[in-house]
ROMAR-249211 format. One record per atom (N, C-alpha, C): z, y, x; residue in one letter. Coordinates in steps of 0.05 Angstrom, whole numbers, plus 32768, in hexadecimal, padded with zeros to 4 digits. Each point is the difference from the previous one (the first is absolute). Last residue first. Layout:
BEGIN
ZYXa...
This chain:
BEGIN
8F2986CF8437x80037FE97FF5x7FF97FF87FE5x7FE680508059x80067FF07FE4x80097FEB8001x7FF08056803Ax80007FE2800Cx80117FFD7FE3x7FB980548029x801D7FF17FE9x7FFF7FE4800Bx7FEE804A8059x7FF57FE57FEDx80187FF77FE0x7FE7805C8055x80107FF87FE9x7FF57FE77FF5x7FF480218065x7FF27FFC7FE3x80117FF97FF0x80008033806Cx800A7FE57FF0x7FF680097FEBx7FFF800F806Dx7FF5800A7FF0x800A7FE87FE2x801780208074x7FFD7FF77FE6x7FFA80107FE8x80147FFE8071x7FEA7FFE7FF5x7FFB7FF47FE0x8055800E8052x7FEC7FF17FF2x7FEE80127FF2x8040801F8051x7FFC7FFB7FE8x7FF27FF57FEDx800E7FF1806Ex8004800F7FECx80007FFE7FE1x7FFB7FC2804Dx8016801D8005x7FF9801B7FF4x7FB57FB47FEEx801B7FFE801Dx8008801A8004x7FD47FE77F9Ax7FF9800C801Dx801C7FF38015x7FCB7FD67F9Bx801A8007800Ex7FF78005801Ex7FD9800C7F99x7FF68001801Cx801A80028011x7FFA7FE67F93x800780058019x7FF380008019x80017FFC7F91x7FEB7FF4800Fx800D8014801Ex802F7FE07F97x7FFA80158012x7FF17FF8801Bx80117FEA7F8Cx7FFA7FFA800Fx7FFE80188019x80447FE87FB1x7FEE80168014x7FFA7FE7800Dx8038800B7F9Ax7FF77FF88017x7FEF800C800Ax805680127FC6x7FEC800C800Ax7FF07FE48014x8054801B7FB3x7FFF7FED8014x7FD680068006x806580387FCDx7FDF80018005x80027FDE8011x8044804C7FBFx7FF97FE7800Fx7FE38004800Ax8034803B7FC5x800E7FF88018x7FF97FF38012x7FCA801E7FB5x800E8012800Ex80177FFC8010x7FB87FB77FF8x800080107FF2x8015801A8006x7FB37FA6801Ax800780248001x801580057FF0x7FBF7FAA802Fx8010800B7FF2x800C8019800Dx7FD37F94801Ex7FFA801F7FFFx8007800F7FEAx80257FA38016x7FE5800D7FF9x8008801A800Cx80467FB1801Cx7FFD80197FF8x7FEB80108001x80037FAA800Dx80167FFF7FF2x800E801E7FFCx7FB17FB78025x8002801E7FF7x80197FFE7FF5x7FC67FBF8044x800F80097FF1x800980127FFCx7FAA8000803Dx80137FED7FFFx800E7FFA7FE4x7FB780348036x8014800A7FEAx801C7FEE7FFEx7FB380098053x80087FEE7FECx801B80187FEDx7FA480208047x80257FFF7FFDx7FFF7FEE7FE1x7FA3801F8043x800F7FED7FEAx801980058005x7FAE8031803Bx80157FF77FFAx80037FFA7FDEx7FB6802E804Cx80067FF17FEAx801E7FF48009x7FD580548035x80067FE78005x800C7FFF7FE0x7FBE8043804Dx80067FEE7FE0x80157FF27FF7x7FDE80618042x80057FDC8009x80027FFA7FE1x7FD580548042x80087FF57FE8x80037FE37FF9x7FFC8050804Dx7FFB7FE27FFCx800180097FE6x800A804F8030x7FE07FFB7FF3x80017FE47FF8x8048800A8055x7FF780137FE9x7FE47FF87FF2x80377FB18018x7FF280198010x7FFD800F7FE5x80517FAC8014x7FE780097FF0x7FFE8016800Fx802A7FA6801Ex7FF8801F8001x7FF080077FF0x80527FAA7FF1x7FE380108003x7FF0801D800Cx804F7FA57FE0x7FFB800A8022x7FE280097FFFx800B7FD17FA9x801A80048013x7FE9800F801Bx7FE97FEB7F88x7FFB8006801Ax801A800A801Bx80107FE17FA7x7FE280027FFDx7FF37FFC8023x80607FE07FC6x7FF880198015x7FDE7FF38004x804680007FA0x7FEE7FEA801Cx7FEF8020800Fx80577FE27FA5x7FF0801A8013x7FEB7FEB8016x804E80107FA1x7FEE7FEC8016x7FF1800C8010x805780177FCCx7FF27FE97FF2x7FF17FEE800Fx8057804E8009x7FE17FFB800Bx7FF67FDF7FEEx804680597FE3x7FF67FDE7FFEx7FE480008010x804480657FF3x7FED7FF07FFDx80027FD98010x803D804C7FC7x80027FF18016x7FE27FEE7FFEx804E80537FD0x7FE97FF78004x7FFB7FEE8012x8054802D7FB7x7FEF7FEB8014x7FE67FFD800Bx803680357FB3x7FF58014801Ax7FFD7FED8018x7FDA7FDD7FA6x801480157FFDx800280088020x7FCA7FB77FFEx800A80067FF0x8018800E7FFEx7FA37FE6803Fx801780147FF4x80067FF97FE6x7FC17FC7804Dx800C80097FE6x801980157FFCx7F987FDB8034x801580117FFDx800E7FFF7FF1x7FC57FBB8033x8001800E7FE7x801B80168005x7FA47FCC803Ex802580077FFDx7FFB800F7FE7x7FB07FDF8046x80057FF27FE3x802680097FFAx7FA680198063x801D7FED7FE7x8004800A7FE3x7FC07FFF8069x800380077FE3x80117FEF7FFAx7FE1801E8069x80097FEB7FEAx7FF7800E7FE0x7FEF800C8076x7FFD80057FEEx800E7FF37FDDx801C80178076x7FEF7FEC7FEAx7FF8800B7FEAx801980288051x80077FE28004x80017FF47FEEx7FCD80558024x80077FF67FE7x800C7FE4800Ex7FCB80688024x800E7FEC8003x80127FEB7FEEx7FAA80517FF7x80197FF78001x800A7FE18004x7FBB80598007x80027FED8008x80267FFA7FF3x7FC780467FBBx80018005802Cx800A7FD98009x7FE580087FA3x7FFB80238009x800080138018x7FEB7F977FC4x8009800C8019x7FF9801C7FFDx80057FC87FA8x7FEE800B8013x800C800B800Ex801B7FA97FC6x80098018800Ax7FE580098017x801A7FB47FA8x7FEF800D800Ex80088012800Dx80257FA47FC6x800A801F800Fx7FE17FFF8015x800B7FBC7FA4x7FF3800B8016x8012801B8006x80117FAA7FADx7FF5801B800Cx7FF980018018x80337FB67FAEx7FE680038019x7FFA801F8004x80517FC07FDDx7FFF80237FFAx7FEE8003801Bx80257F9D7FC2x7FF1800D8015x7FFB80198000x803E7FD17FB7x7FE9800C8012x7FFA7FFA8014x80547FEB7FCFx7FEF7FE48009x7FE480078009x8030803B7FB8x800A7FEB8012x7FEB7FE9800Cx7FCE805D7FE0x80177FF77FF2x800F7FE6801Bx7FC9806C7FF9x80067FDF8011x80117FF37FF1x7FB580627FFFx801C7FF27FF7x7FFC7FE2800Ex7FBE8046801Ax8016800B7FFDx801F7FFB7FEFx7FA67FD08042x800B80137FE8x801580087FFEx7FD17FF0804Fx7FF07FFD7FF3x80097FFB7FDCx801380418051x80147FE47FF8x7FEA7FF67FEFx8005804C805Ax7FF47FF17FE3x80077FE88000x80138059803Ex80117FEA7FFAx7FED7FF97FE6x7FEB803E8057x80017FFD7FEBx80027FE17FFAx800E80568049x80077FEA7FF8x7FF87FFE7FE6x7FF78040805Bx7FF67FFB7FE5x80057FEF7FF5x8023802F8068x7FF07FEC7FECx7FFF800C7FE3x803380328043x7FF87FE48010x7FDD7FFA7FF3x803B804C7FE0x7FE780068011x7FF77FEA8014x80127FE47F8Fx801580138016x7FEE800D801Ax7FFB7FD17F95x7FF18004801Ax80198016800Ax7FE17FBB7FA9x8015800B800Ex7FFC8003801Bx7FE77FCB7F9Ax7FF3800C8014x801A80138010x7FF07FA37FACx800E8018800Fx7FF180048025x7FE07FC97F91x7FFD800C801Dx8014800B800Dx7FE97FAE7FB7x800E801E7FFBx800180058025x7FBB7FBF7FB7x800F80068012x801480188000x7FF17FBC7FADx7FE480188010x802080048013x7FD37FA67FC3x801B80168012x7FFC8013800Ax7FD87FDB7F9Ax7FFB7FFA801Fx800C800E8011x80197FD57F9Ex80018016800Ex7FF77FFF801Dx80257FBD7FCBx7FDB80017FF9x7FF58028800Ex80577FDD7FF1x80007FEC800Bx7FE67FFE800Ax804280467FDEx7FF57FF97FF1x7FE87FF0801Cx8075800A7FF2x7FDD800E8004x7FE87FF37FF8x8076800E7FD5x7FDF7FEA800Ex7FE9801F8009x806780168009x7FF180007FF1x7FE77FEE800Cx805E7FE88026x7FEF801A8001x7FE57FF97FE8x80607FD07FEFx7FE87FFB8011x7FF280178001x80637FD87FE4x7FF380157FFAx7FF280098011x803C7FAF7FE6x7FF580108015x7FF380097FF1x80687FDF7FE5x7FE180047FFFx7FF6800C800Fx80657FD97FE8x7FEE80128012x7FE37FF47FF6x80627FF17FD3x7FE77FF48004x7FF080158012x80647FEC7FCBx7FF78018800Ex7FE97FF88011x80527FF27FB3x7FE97FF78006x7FEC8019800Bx80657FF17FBFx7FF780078014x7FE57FF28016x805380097FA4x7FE97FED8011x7FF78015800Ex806E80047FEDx7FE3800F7FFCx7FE67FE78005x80707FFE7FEBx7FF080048017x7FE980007FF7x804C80147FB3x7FEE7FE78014x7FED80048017x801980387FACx80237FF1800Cx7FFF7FF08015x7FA580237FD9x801580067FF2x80187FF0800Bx7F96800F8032x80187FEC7FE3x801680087FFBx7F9C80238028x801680077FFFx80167FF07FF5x7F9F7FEC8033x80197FFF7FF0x801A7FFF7FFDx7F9B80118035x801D80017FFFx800B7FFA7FE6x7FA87FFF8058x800A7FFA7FDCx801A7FFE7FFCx7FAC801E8041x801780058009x800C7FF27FDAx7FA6800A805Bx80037FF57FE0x80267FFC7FFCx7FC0802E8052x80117FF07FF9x800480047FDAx7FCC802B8069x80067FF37FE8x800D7FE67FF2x7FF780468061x80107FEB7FF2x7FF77FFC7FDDx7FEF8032806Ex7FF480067FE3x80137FDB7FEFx8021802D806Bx7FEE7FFB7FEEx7FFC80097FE4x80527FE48050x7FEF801F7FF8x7FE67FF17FF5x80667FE2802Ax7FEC7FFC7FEDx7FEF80147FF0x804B7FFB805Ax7FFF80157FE2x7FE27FF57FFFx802D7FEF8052x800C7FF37FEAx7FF7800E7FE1x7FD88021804Ex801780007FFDx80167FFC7FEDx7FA67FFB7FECx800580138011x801A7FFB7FFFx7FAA7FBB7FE0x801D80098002x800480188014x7F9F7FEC7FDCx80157FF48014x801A800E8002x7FC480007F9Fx7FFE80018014x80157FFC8014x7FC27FDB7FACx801B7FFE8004x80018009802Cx7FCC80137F90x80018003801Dx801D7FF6800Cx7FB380067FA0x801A7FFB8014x800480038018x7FCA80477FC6x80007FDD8003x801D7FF8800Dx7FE980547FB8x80027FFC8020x80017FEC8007x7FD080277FAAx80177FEF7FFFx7FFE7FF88020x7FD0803A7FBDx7FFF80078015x801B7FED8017x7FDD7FE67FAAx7FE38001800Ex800D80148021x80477FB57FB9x7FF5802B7FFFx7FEB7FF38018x801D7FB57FCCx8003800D801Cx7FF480128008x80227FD47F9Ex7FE180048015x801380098014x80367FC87FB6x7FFF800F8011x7FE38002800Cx803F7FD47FAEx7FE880018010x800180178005x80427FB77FD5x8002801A8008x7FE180038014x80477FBA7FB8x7FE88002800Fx800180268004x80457FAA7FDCx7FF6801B8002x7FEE80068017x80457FB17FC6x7FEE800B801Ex7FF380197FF3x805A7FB27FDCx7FF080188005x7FEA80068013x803C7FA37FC4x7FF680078011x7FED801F7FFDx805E7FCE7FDBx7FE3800F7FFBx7FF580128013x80517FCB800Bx7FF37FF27FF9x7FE3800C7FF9x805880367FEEx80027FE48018x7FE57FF27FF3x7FF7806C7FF1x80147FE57FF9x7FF37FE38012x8005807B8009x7FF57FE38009x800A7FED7FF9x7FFD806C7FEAx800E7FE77FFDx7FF47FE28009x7FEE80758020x7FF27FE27FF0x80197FF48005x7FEE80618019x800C7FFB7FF3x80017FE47FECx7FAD80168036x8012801B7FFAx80187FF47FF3x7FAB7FD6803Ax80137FFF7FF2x801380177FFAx7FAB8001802Ex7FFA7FE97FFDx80177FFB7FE5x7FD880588039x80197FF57FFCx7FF87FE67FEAx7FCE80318054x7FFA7FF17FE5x80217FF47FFCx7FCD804D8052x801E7FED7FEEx7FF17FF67FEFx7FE580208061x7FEF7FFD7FE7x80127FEB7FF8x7FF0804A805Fx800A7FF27FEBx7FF97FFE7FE7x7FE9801A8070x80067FFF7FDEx80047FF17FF7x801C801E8056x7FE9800B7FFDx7FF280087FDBx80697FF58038x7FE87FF67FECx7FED800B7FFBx803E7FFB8058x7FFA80147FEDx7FED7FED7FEEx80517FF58059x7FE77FF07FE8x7FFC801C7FEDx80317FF8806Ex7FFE800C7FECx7FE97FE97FE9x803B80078065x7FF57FF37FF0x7FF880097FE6x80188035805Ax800E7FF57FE2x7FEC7FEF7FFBx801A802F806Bx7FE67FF37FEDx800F7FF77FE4x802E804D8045x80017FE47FFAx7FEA7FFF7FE9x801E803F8053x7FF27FF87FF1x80057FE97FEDx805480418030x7FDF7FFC8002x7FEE7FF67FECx806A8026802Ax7FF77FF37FF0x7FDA80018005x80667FEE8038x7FF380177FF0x7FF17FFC7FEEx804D7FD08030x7FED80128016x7FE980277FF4x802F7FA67FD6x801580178006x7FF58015800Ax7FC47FCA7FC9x80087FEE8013x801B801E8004x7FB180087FCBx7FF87FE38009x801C7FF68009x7FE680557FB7x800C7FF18018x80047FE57FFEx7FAD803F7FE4x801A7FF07FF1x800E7FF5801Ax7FAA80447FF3x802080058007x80137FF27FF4x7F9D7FED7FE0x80068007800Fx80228009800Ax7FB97FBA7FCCx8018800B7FFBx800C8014801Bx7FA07FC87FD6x800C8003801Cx801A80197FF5x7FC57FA77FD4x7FFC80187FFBx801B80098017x7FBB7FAE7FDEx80178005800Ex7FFA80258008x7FDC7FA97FB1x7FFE80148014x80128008800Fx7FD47FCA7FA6x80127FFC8013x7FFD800F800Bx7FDF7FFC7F9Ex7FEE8008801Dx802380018012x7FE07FCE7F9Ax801780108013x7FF77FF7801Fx7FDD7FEE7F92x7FEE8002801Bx8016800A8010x800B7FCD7FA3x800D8013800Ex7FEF80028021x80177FD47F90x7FE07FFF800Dx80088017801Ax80407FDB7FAAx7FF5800D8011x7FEF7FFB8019x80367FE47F95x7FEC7FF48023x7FF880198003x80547FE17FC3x7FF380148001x7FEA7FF68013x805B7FFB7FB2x7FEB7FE38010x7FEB801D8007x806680187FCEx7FE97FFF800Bx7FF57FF58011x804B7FDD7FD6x7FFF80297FF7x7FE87FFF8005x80227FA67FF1x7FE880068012x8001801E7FF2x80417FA97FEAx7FF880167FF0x7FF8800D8023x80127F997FE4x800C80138006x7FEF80197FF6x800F7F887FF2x7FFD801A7FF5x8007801D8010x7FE27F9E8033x8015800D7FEEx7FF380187FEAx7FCF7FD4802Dx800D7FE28001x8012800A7FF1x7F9A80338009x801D80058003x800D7FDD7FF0x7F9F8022802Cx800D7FEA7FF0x801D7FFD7FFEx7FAA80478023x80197FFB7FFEx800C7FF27FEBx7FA7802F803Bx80077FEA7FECx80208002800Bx7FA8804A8015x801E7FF78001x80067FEF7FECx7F9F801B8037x800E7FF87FECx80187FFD8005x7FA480448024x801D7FE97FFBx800D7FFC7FEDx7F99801E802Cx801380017FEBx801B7FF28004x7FAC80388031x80127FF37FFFx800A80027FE3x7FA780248030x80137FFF7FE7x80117FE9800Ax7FB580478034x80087FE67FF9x80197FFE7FF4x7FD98050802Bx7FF67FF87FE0x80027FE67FFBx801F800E8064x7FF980187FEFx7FE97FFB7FECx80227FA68035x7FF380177FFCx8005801E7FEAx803F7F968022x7FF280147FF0x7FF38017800Ax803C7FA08001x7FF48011800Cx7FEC800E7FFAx803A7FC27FD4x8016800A8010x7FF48010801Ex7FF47FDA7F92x7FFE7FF48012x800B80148012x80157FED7FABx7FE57FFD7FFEx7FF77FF98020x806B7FF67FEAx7FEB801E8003x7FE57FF0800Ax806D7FEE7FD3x7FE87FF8800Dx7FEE80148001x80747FE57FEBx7FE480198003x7FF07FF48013x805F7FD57FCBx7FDF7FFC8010x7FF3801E7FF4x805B7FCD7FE9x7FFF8014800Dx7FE680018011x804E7FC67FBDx7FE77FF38012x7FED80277FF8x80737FEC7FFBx7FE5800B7FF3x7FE67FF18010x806F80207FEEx7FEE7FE3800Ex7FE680047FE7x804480558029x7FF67FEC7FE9x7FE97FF0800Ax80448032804Bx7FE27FF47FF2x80037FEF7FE8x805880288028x7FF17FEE7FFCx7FE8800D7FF8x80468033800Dx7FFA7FFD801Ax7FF07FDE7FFFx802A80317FBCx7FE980118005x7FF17FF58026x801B7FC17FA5x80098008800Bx7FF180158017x80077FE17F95x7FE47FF98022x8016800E800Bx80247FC87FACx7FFB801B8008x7FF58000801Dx
């Protein structure tokens, strides 16, 4: 008789076609099971599970004697989900070997992975995962739990890049920010130009552009600098000038694309800075996707 705090002896394999994927790309998996003993499986099941991590803000909980305040939660929500019950009420005999197959597409509007920077001990991101269970009768359960990536949709490779502009004027200046396109994958280069037309004289202890991503998930936000290079240092500009300056920022590694959804976001910017002495800066910024 199985005991409930024993595992039936079993050889216990889930495999998966493979383990990185595009929106309309197919996965399949397999469950094999070579039972040693005889036992009985209520229900065998795979689930396929996108769960969006996040941190969500709890207000008037007491902290301490004193009184009470903020506290950050860790929270998970399932984005989606996708059952295949595999086994319903099965007898397994010793020796006869079982598997089962299960195919899965990856919905077209399917959120990529993302794994974003810890908040306060609290793991926040996009998570897919391949999930397999069996239920056993009097006996500790199988169990198997596989992560997958889930890649931003392909582009199309043969596509020529078209630029994306931003413009922005105050009673100093005129600024305009061009990127020479408007997506980036890992390991880019993000070539553009900041242009600004003088409106009255101004004093500058440098000029730069940078590369930072934004991420919010749930009521966290916190921007990432990435990269940046100063263009021009220690300058006067005159009224009527108009100046140029080219710039490159490296992408580097991605580990959180570009993405949306009602809790979440992760954003990249490029932003092109005129930095003044003792006073307020001079900026201007561009939305860039940044794929994987």
């Amino acid at each position: 008789m199985l005991s409930r705090f024993r595992r039936p002896a079993a050889d216990f394999r889930v495999e998966l076609s493979e383990t990185a994927f595009r929106p309309g790309d197919d996965l399949q998996v397999r469950v094999s099971l070579v039972p040693r003993d005889g036992f009985q499986v209520r229900r065998g099941r795979v689930e396929i599970l996108c769960v969006e991590s996040y941190v969500d803000r709890v207000d008037n909980v007491r902290t301490s004697s004193y009184g009470s305040g903020t506290r950050k939660l860790g929270l998970t929500h399932i984005r989606n989900r996708y059952e295949k019950v595999i086994m319903d009420d099965v007898r397994l005999r010793r020796g006869l070997p079982r598997s089962f197959d299960v195919d899965w597409t990856v919905p077209s509007d399917a959120v990529p992975t993302a794994a974003g920077a810890s908040s306060d001990m609290n793991d926040v991101g996009i998570t897919w995962m391949v999930r397999t269970s069996l239920d056993v009768a009097g006996a500790r359960d199988f169990n198997d739990r596989q992560e997958i990536t889930v890649l931003c949709p392909a582009t199309d490779a043969d596509e020529s890049p078209s630029p994306v502009v931003a413009e922005d004027a105050d009673e100093e200046c005129a600024l305009t920010l061009t990127l020479n396109e408007g997506i980036a994958r890992p390991s880019d280069a993000v070539e553009g130009s900041l242009r600004a037309e003088l409106l009255t004289d101004m004093s500058l202890s440098e000029v730069r552009a940078e590369l930072f991503r934004v991420e919010v998930f749930g009521y966290v936000g916190e921007d990432y600098h990435e990269d940046s290079v100063i263009l021009e240092s220690d300058l006067e500009l005159r009224r009527g000038e108009t100046r140029e300056w080219r710039f490159q920022l490296k992408i580097g590694q991605v580990h959180s694309p570009s993405l949306r959804t009602e809790l979440s976001s992760v954003t990249w910017l490029v932003r092109g800075v005129l930095a003044k002495r003792m006073r307020l800066d001079t900026r201007i910024e561009q939305e860039i996707r940044v794929v994987v």
